[in-house]
C-alpha positions as CSV (number, residue, x, y, z in Angstrom):
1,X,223.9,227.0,149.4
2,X,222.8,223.7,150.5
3,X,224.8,220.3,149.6
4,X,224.0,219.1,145.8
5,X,223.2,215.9,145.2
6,X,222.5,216.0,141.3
7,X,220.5,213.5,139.5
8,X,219.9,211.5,142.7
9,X,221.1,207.7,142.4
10,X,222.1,208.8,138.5
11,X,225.4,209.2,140.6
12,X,225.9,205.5,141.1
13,X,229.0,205.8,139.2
14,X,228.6,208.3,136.7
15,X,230.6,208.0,133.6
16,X,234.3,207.3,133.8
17,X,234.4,207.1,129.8
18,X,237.9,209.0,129.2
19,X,239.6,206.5,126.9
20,X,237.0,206.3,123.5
21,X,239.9,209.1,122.7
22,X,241.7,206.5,121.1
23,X,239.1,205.3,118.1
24,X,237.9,207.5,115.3
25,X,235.2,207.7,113.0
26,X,232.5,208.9,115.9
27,X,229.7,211.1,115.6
28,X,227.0,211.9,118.0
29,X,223.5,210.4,118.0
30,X,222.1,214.3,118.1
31,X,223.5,217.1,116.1
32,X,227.4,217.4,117.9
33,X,229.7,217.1,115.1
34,X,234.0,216.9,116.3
35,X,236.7,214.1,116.9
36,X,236.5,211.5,120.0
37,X,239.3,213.7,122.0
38,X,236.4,216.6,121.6
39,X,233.6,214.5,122.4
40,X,234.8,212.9,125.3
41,X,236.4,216.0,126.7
42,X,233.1,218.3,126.5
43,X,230.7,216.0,126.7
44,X,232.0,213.2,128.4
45,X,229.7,210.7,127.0
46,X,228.7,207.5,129.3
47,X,226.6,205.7,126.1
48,X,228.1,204.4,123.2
49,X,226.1,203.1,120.4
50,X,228.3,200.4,118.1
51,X,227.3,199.5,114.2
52,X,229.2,196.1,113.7
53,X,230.2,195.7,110.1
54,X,227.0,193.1,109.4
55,X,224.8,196.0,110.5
56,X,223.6,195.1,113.6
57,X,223.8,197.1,116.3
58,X,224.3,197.7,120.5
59,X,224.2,200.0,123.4
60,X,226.8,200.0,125.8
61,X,227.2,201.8,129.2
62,X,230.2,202.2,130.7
63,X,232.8,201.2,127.7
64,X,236.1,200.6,127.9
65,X,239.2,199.5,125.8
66,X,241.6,196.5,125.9
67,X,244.1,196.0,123.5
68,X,241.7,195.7,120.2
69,X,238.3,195.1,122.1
70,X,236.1,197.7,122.7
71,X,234.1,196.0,125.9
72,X,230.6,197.6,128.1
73,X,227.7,196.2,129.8
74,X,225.0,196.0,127.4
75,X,222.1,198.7,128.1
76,X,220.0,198.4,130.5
77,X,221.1,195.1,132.1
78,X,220.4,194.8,135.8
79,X,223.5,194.4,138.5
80,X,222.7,190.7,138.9
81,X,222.6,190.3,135.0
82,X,225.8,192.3,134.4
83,X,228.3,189.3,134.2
84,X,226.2,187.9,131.1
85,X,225.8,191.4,129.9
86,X,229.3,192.0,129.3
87,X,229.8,193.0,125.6
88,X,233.4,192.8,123.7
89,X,233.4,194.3,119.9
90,X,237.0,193.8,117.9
91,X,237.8,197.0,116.8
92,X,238.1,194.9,113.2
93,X,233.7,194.2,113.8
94,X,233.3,197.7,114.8
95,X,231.8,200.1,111.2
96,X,230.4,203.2,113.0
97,X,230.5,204.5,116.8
98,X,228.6,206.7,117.8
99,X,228.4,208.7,121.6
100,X,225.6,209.9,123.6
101,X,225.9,212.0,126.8
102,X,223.0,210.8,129.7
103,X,221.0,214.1,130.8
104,X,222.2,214.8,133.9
105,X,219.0,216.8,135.0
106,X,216.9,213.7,134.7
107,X,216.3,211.4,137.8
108,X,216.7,207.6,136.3
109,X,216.4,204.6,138.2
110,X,219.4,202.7,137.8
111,X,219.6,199.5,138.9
112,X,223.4,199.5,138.3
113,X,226.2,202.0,138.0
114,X,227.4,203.7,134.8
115,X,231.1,203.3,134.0
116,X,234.3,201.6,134.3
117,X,234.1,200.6,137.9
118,X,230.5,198.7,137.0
119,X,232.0,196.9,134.3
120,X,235.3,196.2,136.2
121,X,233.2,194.5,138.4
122,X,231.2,192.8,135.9
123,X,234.0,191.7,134.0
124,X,235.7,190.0,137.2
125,X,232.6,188.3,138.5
126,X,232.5,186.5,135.2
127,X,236.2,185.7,134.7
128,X,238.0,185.8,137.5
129,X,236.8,183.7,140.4
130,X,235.3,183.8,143.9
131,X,236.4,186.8,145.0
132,X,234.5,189.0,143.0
133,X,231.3,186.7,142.2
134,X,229.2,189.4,144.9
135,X,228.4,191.5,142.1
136,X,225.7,193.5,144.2
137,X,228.1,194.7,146.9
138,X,228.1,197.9,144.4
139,X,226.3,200.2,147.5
140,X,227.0,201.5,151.0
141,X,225.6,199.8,154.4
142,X,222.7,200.1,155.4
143,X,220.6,202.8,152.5
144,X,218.9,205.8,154.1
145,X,215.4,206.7,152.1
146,X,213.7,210.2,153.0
147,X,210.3,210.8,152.4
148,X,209.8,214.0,150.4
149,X,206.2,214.1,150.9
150,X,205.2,212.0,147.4
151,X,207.8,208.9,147.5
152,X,210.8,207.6,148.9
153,X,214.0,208.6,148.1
154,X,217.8,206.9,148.5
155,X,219.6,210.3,150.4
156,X,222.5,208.7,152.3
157,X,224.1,205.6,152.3
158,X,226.1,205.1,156.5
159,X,229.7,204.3,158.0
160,X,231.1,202.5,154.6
161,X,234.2,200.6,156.0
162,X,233.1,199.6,158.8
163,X,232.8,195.9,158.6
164,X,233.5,194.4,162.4
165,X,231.7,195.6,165.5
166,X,235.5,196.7,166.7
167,X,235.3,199.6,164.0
168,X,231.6,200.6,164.4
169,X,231.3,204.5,163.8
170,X,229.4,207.1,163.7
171,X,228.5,208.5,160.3
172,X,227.2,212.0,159.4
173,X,225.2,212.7,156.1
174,X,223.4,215.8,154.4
175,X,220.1,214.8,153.9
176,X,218.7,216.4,150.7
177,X,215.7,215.0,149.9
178,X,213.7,215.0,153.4
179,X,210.4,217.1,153.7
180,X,208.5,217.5,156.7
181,X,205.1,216.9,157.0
182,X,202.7,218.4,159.5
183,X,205.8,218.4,161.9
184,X,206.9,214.3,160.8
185,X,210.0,213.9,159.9
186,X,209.8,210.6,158.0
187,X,213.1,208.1,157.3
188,X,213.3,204.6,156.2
189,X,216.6,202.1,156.8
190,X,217.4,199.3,154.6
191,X,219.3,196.4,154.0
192,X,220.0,196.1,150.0
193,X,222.9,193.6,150.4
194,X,224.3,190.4,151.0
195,X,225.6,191.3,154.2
196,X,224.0,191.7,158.1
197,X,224.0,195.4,159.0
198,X,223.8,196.5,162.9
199,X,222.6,199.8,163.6
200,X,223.1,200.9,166.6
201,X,221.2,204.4,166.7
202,X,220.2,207.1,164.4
203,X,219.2,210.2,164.8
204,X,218.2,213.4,162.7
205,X,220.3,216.2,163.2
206,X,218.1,220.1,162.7
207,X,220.4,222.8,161.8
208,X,219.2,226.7,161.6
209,X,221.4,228.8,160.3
210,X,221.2,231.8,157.6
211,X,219.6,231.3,154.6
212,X,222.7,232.7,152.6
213,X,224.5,230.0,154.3
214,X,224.4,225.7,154.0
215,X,226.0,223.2,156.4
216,X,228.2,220.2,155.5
217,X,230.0,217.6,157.7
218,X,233.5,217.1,158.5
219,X,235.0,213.1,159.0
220,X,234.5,213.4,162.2
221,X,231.4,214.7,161.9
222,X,231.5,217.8,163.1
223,X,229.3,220.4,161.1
224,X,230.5,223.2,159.3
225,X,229.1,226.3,157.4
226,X,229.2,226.3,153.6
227,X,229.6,230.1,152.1
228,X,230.1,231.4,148.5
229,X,232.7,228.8,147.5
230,X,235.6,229.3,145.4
231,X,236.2,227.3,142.3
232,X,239.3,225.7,141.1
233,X,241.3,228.2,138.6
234,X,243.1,225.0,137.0
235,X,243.0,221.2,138.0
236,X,244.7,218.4,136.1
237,X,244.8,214.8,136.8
238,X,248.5,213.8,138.4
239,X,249.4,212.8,134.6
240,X,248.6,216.6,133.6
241,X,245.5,215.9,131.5
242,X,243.1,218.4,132.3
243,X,240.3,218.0,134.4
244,X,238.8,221.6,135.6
245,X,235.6,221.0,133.3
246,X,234.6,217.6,135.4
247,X,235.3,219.5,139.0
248,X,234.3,222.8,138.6
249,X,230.6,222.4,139.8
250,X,228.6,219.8,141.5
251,X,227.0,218.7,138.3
252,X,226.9,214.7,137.7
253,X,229.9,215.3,135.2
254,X,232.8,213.6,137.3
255,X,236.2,213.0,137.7
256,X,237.3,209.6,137.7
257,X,240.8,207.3,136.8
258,X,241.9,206.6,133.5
259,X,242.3,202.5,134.4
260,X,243.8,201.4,131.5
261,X,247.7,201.3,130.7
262,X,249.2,201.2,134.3
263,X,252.0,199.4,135.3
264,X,251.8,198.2,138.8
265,X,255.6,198.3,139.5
266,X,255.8,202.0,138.3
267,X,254.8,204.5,141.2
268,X,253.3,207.0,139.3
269,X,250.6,204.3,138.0
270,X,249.6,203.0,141.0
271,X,248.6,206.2,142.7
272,X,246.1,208.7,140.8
273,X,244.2,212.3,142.3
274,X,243.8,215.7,141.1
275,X,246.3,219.1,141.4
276,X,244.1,221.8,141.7
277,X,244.7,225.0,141.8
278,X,242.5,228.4,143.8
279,X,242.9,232.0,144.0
280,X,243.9,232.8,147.9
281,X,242.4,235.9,147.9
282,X,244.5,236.7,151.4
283,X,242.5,234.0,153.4
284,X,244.8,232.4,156.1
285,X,242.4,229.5,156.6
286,X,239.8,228.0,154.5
287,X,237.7,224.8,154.2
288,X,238.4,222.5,151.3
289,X,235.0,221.2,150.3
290,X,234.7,217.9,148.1
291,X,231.3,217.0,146.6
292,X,232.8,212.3,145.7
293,X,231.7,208.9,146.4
294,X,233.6,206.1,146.0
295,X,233.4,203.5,142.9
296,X,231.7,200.1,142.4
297,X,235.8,198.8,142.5
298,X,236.1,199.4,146.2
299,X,233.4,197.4,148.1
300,X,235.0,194.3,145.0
301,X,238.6,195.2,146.6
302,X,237.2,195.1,150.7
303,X,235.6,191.7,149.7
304,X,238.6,190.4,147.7
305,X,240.5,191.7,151.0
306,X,238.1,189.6,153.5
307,X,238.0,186.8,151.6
308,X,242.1,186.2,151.2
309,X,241.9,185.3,155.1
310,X,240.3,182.0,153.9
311,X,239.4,179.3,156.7
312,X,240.9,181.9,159.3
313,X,238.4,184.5,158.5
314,X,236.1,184.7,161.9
315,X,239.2,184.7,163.5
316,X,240.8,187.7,161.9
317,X,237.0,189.7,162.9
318,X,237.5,188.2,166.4
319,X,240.9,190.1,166.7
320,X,240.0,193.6,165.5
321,X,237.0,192.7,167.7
322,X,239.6,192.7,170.5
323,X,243.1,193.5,169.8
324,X,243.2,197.4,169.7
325,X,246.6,197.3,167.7
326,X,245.6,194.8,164.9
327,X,242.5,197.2,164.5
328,X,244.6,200.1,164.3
329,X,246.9,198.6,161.7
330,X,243.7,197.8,159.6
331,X,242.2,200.9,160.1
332,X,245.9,202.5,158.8
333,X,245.9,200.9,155.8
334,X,241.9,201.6,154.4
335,X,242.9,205.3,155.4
336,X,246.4,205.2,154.0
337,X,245.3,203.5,150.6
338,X,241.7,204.3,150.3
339,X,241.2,207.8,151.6
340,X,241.5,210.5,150.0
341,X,245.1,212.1,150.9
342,X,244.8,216.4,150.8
343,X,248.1,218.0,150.9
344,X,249.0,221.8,150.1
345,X,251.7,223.0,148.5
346,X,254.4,224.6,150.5
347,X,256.3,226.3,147.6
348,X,259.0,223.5,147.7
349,X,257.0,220.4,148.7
350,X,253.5,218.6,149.3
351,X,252.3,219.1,152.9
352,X,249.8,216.5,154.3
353,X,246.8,218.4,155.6
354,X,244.7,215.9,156.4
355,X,242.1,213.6,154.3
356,X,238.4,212.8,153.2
357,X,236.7,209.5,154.4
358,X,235.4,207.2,152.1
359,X,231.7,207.8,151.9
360,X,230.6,204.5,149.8
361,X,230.0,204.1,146.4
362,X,225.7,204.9,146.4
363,X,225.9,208.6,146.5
364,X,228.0,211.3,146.2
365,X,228.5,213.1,149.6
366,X,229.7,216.4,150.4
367,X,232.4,216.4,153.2
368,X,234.3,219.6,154.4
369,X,238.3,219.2,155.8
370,X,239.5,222.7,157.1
371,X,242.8,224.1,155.6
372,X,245.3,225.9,158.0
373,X,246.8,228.3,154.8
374,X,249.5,230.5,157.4
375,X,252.8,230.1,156.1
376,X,252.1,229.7,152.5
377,X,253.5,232.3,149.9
378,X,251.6,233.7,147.0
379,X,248.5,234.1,145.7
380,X,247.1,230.8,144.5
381,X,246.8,228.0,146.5
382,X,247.7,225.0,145.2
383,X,246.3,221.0,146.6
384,X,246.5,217.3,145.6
385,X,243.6,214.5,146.3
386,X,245.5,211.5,146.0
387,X,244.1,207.8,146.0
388,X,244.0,204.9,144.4
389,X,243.1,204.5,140.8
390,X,239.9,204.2,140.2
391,X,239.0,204.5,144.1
392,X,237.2,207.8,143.8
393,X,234.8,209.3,141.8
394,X,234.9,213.4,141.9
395,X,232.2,215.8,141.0
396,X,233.2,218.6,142.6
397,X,236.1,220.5,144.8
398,X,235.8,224.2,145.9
399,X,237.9,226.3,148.3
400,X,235.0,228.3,151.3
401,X,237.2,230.9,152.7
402,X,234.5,232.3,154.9
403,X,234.5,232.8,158.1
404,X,232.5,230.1,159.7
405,X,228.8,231.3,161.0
406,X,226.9,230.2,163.7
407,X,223.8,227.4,163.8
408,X,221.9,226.1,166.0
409,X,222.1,222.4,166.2
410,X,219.0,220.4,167.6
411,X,219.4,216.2,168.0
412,X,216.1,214.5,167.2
413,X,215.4,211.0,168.7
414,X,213.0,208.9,166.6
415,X,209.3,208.9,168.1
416,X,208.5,205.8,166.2
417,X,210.3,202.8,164.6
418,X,208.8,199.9,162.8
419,X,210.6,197.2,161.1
420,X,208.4,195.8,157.7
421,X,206.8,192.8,159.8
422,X,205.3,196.0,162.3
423,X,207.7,194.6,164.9
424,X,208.6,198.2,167.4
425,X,212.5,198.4,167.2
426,X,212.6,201.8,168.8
427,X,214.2,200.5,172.2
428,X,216.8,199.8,169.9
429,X,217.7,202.6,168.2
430,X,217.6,205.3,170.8
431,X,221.1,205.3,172.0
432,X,224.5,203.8,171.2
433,X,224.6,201.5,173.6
434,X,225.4,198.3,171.2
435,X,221.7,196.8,171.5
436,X,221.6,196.5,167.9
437,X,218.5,196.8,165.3
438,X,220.0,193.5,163.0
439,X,219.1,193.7,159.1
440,X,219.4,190.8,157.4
441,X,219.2,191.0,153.6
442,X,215.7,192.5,152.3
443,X,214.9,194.0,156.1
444,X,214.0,197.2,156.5
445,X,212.3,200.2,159.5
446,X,210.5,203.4,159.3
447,X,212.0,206.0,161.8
448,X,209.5,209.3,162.6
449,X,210.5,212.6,163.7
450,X,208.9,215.4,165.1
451,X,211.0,218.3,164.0
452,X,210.0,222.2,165.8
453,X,209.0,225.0,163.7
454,X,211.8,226.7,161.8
455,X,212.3,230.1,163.4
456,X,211.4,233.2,161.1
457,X,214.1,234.6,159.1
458,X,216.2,231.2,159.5
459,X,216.8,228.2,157.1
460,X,217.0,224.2,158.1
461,X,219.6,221.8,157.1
462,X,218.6,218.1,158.0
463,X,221.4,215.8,158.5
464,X,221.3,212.0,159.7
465,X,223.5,210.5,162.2
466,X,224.0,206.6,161.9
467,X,226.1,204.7,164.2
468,X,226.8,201.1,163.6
469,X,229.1,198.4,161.5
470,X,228.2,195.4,159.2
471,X,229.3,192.0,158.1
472,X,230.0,191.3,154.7
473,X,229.1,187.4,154.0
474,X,232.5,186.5,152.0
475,X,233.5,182.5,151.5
476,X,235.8,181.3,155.0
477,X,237.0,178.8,152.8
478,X,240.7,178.0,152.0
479,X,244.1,178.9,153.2
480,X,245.0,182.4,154.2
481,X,247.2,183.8,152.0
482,X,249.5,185.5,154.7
483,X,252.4,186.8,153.1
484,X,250.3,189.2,150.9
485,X,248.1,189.6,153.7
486,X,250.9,191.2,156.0
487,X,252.5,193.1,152.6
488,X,249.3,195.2,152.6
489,X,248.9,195.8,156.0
490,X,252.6,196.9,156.1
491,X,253.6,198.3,152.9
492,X,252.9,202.0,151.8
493,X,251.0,201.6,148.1
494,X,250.8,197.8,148.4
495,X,247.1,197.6,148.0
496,X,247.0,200.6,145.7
497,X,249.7,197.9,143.7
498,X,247.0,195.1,144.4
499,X,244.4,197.1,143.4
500,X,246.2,197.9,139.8
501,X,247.1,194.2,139.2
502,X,244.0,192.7,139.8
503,X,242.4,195.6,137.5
504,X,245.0,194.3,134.8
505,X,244.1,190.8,135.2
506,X,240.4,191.5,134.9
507,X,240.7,193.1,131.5
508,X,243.7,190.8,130.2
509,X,241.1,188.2,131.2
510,X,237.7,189.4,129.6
511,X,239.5,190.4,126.6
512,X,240.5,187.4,125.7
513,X,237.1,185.3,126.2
C-alpha cells in the first residue's frame, strides 16, 4: 500500500501526446491495428515514427501539432541538445505515421522529459529569447538519490518554489527506493542545475505502521495513512473529454493539458483540471490522494517570471527577503495560479476545499489533502483539480475513506555527511537554524543513517524531510516590466493568461522557422 513511483525518472514528463487525433493514415510499429482517436486514447503513445514522402525517416518524442506542421524533439537528443533537436514535418512531407507506446515497466534513463512540456521548452529556448534559453531548469532543487543497496537512485526532488531565503520551507517526500544496509541508511543531495541551492537540514523520517497500511504526506507535511483507496467512477478533462483511463491507477500513463487551440482571452482556455467523480459509500470524511508532478513548462514560466524584474531583480529578492506582505502577495499568486485548486461539489456549486503543492517537475509525488464530505447529498462524490494548462501532469487520483491508523514516527539525524571533495558538512545540516550547506552547480553530499530494527509484525515507510530555498541564476539585465509584473501579482488567472500566450507564441514561432 506504499506510494508508487512507476518507472522511476521515466516520469520526467511522461507523454502528453493527446492531439495526433487529428491526422490519419497511422498504424502501429507492433501488431495494434485502429484509427489515431483509438491509438491515442488506449495507448497513449509518446513515440512517433514519420516516413517523409522521399523515404526517409525520424523518431520523435513528445509530438505536437501547429497548424500544418507536425513538430517533436528528435529521439534521443539530450536536454542541452534539445533546441537543435527540434523537428517540424509539413503535413504535405509527411507519407506514413506510425505510433509506439514507451513500456512503462521499464526503468530508462532519460536525460530529458517526454512530451509537450519538453518540447515547449525546446521550442522557446530556440525561438523566443532570453527568457527561456535555461533549458535544463526542467528538475526540482536540490535531487535526493537513495541507495538501494546496488546503485543510486533519483527518489525525491525538495521545496520546488522556493526560490528566496524569505520562502524557505520545509518539504516532505516518500522515499521509495531507500534500502537499509546493516542498519545505514544511505542518501545522497545534489545540485543538477544552474542555480545555488541552500539546505538548511534534512532528516529521514521512520514510520511503523501496519503492513496493510502505507503513509503519505500532506502540504504541510503532516503524515497520513494510505488504506484501500477508491478509484474514480468517471473523470473527464474540464472540456468533457474523457480521462478515467489516464487516472485510474498510478501507472506512468498520465493526464496532462491539451496545449493547443486556446484562446487566452476566453476563460475556459486559460484554466484546465479534471472532474472526477467517486462512489461515497456513506463516508463523511475522506482523504483525496493525488499521485502528479509538475511539467518542464513551470520551472520555464518561474524563470520567465524572475527574469521580467530586469536590472531590479536583487532588489525584488531583497523585499520578499524582508517585507512580509510582498512575500505573501508572491506566495498568493504561485498558489492561486499554480497549485492545484480541489473543490467538491455542493449539489448547486464548487466548494473550495483546499489544494495540492506543487511538487516539481522530476518525479511524481504522492500528496494526501483531507476532505470534510458532511453536508453533501448523494451518493457519489463529485471533485475538480483545476490549474493551469499544461501546469500539471496527473497519474493518478483516488478517494481513502478509511479511518486513519496509527504509526509510530521516529526523526533520524544524519550520523555522517560528506560533500564530493570529503569536506564534513554535518554541523550544517543537523538543524534549521539557517547555517546553510551551499550547492553550487555539480556539488553534491552523502548523508548516513542509522535506522532501529523494525518491530515484528510492523512495516517501515521512509520519508525525507528537506528544509531550505534556492536561487535561480536568471539575467538582471533590462528594465522591469512593471505593469505586467503588478497584473500578475494582482489579477486572478493573469498568469494562467500569461502562461497560454506565451505557449501560443512559442508554437506560432517554431512553426513558422
Amino acid at each position: 500500500m506504499s506510494a508508487s513511483r512507476h518507472g522511476g525518472s521515466l516520469r520526467r514528463g511522461t507523454s502528453f501526446v493527446v492531439l495526433l487525433s487529428y491526422l490519419s493514415g497511422c498504424s502501429s510499429w507492433g501488431t495494434h491495428q485502429g484509427t489515431p482517436q483509438e491509438l491515442i486514447e488506449a495507448k497513449h503513445p509518446s513515440v512517433v515514427r514519420v516516413t517523409r514522402v522521399d523515404g526517409s525517416r525520424v523518431e520523435l518524442t513528445g509530438p505536437i501539432l501547429r497548424s500544418d506542421t507536425l513538430l517533436g524533439l528528435r529521439k534521443g537528443a539530450a536536454a542541452r541538445d534539445s533546441a537543435a533537436s527540434l523537428v517540424m514535418i509539413p503535413f504535405a512531407d509527411i507519407r506514413e505515421l506510425a505510433v509506439s507506446r514507451f513500456d512503462a515497466g521499464k526503468t530508462i534513463a532519460l536525460t530529458a522529459g517526454i512530451g509537450l512540456a519538453i518540447v515547449l521548452v525546446a521550442a522557446a529556448a530556440d525561438c523566443c529569447g532570453p527568457d527561456f534559453q535555461n533549458t535544463d531548469s526542467l528538475k526540482s532543487s536540490p535531487l535526493v538519490y537513495s541507495w538501494d543497496g546496488h546503485t543510486w537512485r533519483l527518489d525525491s526532488g525538495t521545496f520546488a518554489g522556493a526560490i528566496t531565503e524569505g520562502a524557505a520551507r520545509a518539504d516532505v517526500d516518500n522515499l521509495l527506493y531507500a534500502v537499509p544496509k546493516r542498519g545505514t541508511l544511505r542518501l545522497r543531495v545534489a545540485n543538477e542545475l544552474q542555480e545555488t541551492d541552500y539546505l538548511d537540514a534534512l532528516v529521514v523520517l521512520a514510520v511503523d505502521h501496519d503492513p496493510a497500511i502505507g503513509v503519505a504526506p500532506g502540504g504541510d507535511g503532516r503524515l497520513f495513512s494510505v488504506g484501500r483507496l477508491v478509484p474514480p467512477a468517471r473523470a473527464t478533462d474540464l472540456a468533457g473529454r474523457d480521462a478515467l483511463a489516464a487516472v485510474r491507477a498510478a501507472d506512468s500513463v498520465g493526464w496532462e493539458s491539451v496545449a493547443t487551440g486556446r484562446d487566452p482571452a476566453a476563460p475556459g482556455d486559460v484554466r484546465d483540471g479534471l472532474e472526477l467523480a467517486f462512489p461515497r459509500r456513506g463516508a463523511m470524511r475522506a482523504r483525496l490522494v493525488v499521485d502528479a508532478q509538475n511539467t518542464p513548462w513551470v520551472p520555464a514560466m518561474l524563470t520567465a517570471f524572475v527574469t521580467m524584474h530586469g536590472r531590479a531583480t536583487p532588489a525584488w529578492y531583497h523585499s520578499l527577503d524582508t517585507r512580509p506582505a510582498k512575500l505573501q502577495e508572491f506566495g498568493a499568486m504561485m498558489a492561486r495560479e499554480g497549485f492545484l485548486q480541489v473543490s467538491v461539489w455542493s449539489g448547486d456549486r464548487w466548494l473550495l476545499r483546499g489544494a495540492i503543492g506543487a511538487p516539481g517537475p522530476e518525479l511524481a509525488k504522492r500528496q494526501v489533502l483531507p476532505l470534510d464530505l458532511t453536508g453533501l447529498d448523494g451518493d457519489t462524490v463529485r471533485i475538480r483539480l483545476e490549474s493551469a494548462p499544461s501546469f500539471w501532469w496527473i497519474d493518478h487520483v483516488a478517494l481513502d475513506p478509511s479511518d486513519e491508523r496509527p504509526m509510530r514516527v521516529r526523526t533520524l539525524d544524519p550520523v555522517a555527511a560528506t560533500d564530493a571533495g570529503g569536506r564534513d558538512v554535518l554541523p550544517l545540516l543537523t538543524q534549521v537554524d539557517r547555517r546553510y550547506y551551499t550547492m553550487e552547480t555539480g556539488d553534491a553530499a552523502e548523508l548516513r543513517f542509522q535506522v532501529p530494527p523494525v518491530p515484528a509484525g510492523q512495516a517501515r515507510s521512509y520519508l525525507v524531510r528537506s528544509t531550505g530555498w534556492y536561487r535561480i541564476r536568471a539575467a538582471a539585465e533590462g528594465e522591469p516590466e512593471v505593469a505586467l509584473l503588478d497584473r500578475l501579482l494582482a489579477e486572478p488567472s493573469a498568469g494562467s493568461r500569461f502562461s497560454v500566450e506565451r505557449m501560443n507564441h512559442v508554437l506560432r514561432a517554431a512553426g513558422e522557422r
